[in-house]
N, C-alpha and C positions, 0 to 999 in steps of 0.2 A: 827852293822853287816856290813861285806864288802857284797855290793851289787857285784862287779864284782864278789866277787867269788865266790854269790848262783847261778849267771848265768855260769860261768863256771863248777861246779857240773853239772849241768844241762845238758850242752852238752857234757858236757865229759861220760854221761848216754847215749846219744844220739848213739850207735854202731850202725854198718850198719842195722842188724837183728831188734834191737828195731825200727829203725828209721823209717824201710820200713812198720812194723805194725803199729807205730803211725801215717803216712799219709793212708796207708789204713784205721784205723779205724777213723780218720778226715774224707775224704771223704765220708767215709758211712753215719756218723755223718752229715755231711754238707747236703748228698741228702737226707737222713730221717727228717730232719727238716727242709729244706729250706734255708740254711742258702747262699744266693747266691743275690748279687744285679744285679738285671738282670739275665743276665745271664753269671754271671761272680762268680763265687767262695768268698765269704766272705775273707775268709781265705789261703792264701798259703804258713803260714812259721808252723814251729813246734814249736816255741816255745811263751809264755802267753809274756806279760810284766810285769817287774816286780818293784816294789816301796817299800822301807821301810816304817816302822812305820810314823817315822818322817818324811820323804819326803812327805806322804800321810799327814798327818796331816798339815803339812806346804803349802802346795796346799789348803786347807780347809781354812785354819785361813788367809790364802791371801784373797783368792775368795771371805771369808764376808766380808770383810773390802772394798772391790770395788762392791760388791751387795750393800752394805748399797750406796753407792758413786754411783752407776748408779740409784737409787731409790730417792735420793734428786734432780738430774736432771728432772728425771721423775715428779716430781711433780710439781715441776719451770716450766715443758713445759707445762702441762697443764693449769697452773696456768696464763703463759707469753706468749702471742701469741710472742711476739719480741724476749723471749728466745727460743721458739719453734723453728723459722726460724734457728737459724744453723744445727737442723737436716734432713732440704732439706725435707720435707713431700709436695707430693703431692697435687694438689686441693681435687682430691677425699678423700684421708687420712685425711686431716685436717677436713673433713667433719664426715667421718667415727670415727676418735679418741674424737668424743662430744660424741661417746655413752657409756653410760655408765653399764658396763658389768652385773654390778648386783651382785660383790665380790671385791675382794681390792687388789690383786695385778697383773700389767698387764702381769706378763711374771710368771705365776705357774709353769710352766717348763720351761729348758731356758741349755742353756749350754756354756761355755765358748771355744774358741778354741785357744792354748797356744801352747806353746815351753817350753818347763824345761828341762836346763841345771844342771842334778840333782847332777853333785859330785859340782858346785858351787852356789847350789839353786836360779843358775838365771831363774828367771819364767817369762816372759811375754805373756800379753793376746793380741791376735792379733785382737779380732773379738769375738759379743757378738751373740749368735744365741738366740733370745727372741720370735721366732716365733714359728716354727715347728723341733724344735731340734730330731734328727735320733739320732738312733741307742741304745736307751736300751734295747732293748728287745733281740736285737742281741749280746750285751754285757752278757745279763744275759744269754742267750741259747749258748752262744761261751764257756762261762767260766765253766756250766755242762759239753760241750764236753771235753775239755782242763782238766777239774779235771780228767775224768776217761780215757785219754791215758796210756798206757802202761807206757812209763816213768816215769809216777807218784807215779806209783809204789813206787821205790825205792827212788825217790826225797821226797816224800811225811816221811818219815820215819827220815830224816835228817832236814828237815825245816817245819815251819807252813806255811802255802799257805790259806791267805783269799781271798775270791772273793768280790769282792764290787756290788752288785745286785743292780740295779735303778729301773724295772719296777714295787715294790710297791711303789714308790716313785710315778711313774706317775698316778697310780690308788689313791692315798691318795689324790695326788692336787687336780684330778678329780674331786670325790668325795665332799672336802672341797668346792670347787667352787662351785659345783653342789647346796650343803646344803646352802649356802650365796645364790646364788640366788634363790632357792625356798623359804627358810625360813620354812622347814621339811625335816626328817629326812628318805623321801622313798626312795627305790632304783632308778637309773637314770636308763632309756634306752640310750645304748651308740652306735653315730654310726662314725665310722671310716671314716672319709671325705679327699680323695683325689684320682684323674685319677687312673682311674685300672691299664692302662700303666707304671707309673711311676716306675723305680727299685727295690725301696723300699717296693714295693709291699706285697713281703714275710715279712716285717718286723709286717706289717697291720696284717696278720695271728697270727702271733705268739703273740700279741699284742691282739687279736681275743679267740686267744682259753685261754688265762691268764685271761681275764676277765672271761670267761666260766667259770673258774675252780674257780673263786672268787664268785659263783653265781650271776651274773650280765648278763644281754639281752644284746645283740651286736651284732651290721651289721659292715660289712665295705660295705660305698655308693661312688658311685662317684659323684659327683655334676652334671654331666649329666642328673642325675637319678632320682634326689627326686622333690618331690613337694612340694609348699607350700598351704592349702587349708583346708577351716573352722577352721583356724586359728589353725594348726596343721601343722609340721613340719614331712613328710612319704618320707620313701622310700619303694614303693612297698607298703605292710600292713603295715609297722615296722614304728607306728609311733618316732621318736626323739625327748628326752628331753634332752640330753647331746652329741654337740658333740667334741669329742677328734680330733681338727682340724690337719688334718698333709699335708694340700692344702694352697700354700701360696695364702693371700689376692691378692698380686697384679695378681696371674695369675688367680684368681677366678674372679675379677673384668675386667679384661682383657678378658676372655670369656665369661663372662656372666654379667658385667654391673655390677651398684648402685641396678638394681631390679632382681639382682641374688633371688632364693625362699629363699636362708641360710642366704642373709644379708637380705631380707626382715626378715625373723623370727626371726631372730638376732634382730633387729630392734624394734620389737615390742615387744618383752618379751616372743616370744613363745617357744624359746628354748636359754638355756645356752651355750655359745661356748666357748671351752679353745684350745688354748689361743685368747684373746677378741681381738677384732681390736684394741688396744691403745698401744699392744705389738710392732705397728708398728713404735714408739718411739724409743724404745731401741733398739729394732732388725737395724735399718739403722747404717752402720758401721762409721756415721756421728756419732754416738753416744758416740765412743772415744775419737773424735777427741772436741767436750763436756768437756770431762773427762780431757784432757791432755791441753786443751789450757788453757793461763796463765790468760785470761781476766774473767777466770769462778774458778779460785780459792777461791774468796773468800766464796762460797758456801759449803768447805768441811771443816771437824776440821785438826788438824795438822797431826794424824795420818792417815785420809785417803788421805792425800796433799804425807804425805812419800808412800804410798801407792798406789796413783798412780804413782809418780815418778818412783818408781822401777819396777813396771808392766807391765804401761799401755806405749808401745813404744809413742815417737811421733807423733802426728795425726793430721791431719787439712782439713778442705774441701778444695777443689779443686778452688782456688778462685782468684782474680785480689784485696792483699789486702797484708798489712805490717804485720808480725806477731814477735813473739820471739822463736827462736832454742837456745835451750841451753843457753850463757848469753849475747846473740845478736840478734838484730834486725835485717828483714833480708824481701826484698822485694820476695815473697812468687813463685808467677811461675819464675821469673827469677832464684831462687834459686832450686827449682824443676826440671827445664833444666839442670842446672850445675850440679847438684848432683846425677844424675840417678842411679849411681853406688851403693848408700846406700837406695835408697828409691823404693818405691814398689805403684802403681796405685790398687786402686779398684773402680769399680762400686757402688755407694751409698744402692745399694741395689738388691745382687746378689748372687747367691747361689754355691756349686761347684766348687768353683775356675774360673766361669764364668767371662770373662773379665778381670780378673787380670792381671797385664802386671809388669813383675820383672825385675827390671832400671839391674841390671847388668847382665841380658842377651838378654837386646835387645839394638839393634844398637843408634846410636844420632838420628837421621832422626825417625825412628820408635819413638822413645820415643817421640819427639817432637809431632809428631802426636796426638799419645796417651794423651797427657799433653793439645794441642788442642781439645782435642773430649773431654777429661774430665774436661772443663770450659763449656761444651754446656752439657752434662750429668753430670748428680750431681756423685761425687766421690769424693772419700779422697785418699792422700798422707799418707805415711806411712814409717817410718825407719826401715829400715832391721833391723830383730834380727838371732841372733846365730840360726844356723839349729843343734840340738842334732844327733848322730848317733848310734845305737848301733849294734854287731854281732846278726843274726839271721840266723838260718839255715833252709832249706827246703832241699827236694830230688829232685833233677832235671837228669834224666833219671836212677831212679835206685840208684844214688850217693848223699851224702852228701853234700852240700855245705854250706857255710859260707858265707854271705854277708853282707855290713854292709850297713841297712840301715837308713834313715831319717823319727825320729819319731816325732809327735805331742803329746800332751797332753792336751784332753778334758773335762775340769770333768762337770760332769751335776750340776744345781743348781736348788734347788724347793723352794717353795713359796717366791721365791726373796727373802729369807733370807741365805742359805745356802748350804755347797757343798756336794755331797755322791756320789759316781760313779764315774769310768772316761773309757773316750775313749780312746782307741790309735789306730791312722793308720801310715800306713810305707808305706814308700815310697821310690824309688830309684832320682825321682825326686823333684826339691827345691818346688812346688807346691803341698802339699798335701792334697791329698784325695783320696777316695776309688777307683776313675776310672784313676790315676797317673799314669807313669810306673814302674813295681814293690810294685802297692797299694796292700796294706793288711789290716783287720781288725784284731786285736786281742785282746783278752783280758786281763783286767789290774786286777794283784795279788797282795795284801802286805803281802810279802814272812817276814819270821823271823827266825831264828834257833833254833831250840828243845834246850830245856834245861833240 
């Protein structure tokens, strides 16, 4: 099936009269469920994302083959304090990843954040999120809206439209974690742990009322809030035995210390936390650069060595050290300097697009900078890959418009084995994420044609 031309059906459906009821009934949709980070609109285009058969499959059958490949890593670091050191962990981290969760894998939810260039199935993964990966619930509550717009109508009649739903995916890891560390089969009390402030906030609800409807207890707490005492884990009355962490470690530890109440009960066995402090492994974006360097090949079999080659871009800490590009050796910051135009700065551990700095739009002087703060701050270097683009329209005063923006491709993965879901944000800027210029969430369909 020609992808371009379900999407042009699509908008060629898209008349002024439908257009203007499909962002009305979005909006309404958006304020009855929440669907807003911060306070900014989830969504502002009209139209889902969309992926064949095969495209979504070919996303899946990548993403395990480099799960299996980031999960032999993971096991070498724990195993090799000498292997551990290239993923730049913290004193506290290294202190915190000896505990041992009480289940067996460190990242139960986890999502990859990609680029796919889909008419020439170039896919690479930029960045593993193994800590507190957003947005399935928003995936799964976007993709109800999006089914029943007006448009769908008649779209729906012409093509199959599957949705890909992730949040029982995140209730199953739960759950499985939950049962491995009790060692029974009761239900968990589950409480949703992070800053009431933070954006995401709405997503915690929805997150909230799905466990409700699964019958399962659930608070969402802020870490503010709970206590730890008589060797019980409360917020308020509500004691906790599971919780579904979506507050990163280091800013938990950053305001509240090694004798936080959650890493004390963490600690002791009083309650199960998913995902465990050892995700803080695989989550540091050092964790590619693991994957892609040539002195750790011999760790993978041949098919996940082609496997990272074709994925996983170029990666390396930020470091005063000889390495190999491509089929040369190549003194590492002085080459970094030179190259700015192709490579990309991150923070070793940072969320947002916080601290990213992209070599061909910022000056020589600025980047040198950057390249100097990122020898004192743990970060990885990174090669630019292809930014995708596709036409999406929205109503902008009344009127149709067409703009083409720059999309991502994130698909979620659970129990570190495998993929189901994916994200897409759009963006009009080469940074993306939901607070970009021109950021959009929408959701991702594998559209097919009626037969």
């Amino acid at each position: 099936m020609a992808l371009r031309a379900a999407i042009g059906v699509y908008h060629d459906l898209l008349t002024g009269d439908l257009a203007a009821a499909c962002q009305a009934q979005l909006d309404d949709q958006m304020q009855r469920r929440g669907l807003f980070f911060g306070e900014r609109p989830l969504c502002t285009v009209l139209r889902p994302r969309f992926l064949t058969p095969r495209q979504y499959r070919f996303l899946q059958t990548r993403g395990r083959v480099i799960l299996r490949a980031l999960h032999k890593i993971f096991r070498r670091a724990v195993a090799d304090a000498a292997f551990r050191a290239q993923f730049g962990l913290t004193e506290w981290e290294e202190a915190l990843i000896r505990h041992d969760p009480g289940f067996r894998d460190p990242t139960p939810t986890s999502r990859f954040d990609s680029f796919f260039v889909t008419e020439r199935e170039e896919l690479r993964f930029t960045e593993y999120n193994g800590e507190t990966p957003a947005a399935p619930a928003y995936n799964d509550v976007l993709s109800e809206v999006f089914l029943g717009l007006p448009v769908m109508r008649e779209f729906l009649r012409r093509y199959e439209v599957r949705p890909l739903p992730a949040r029982h995916n995140v209730l199953h890891v739960l759950l499985d974690a939950y049962r491995q560390w009790a060692g029974r089969g009761d239900p968990p009390r589950i409480a949703i742990l992070d800053w009431r402030e933070v954006p995401t906030y709405s997503e915690f609800v929805l997150f909230e009322q799905y466990f409700h409807s699964q019958g399962l207890e659930c608070v969402i707490a802020d870490p503010r809030e709970v206590e730890y005492r008589h060797g019980r884990l409360v917020a308020g009355d509500f004691v906790i035995t599971l919780i579904y962490k979506r507050v990163l470690i280091s800013e938990l530890i950053g305001r509240g210390g090694v004798d936080h109440p959650v890493v004390r009960a963490v600690r002791d066995g009083a309650v199960c936390m998913v995902n465990p402090f050892r995700c803080k492994i695989l989550h540091k974006k050092a964790s590619l650069a693991v994957l892609s360097d040539a002195r750790n090949a011999g760790l993978f079999t041949a098919a996940e060595r082609a496997a990272i080659e074709a994925h996983i871009p170029w990666t390396r800490r930020v470091e005063e050290r000889r390495t190999r590009y491509r089929s040369r050796t190549v003194d590492l910051v002085p080459f970094i300097l030179k190259h700015r135009e192709q490579l990309v700065l991150k923070p070793n551990d940072e969320y947002g697009g916080k601290g990213v700095v992209l070599g061909w739009q910022t000056g020589a002087q600025a980047w040198e900078r950057a390249v100097r703060s990122a020898l004192v701050e743990p970060a990885i270097v990174q090669e630019r890959v292809t930014l995708p683009s596709e036409p999406y329209p929205s109503l902008v005063d009344g009127r149709l418009e067409m703009m083409d923006r720059m999309l991502d491709t994130d698909p979620f993965a659970f129990h570190g084995t495998h993929v189901d879901g994916c994200l897409t944000r759009l963006s009009t800027e080469a940074l993306l994420n939901v607070t970009a210029g021109g950021g959009s969430t929408v959701p991702t369909f594998v559209v097919e044609t009626r037969r």
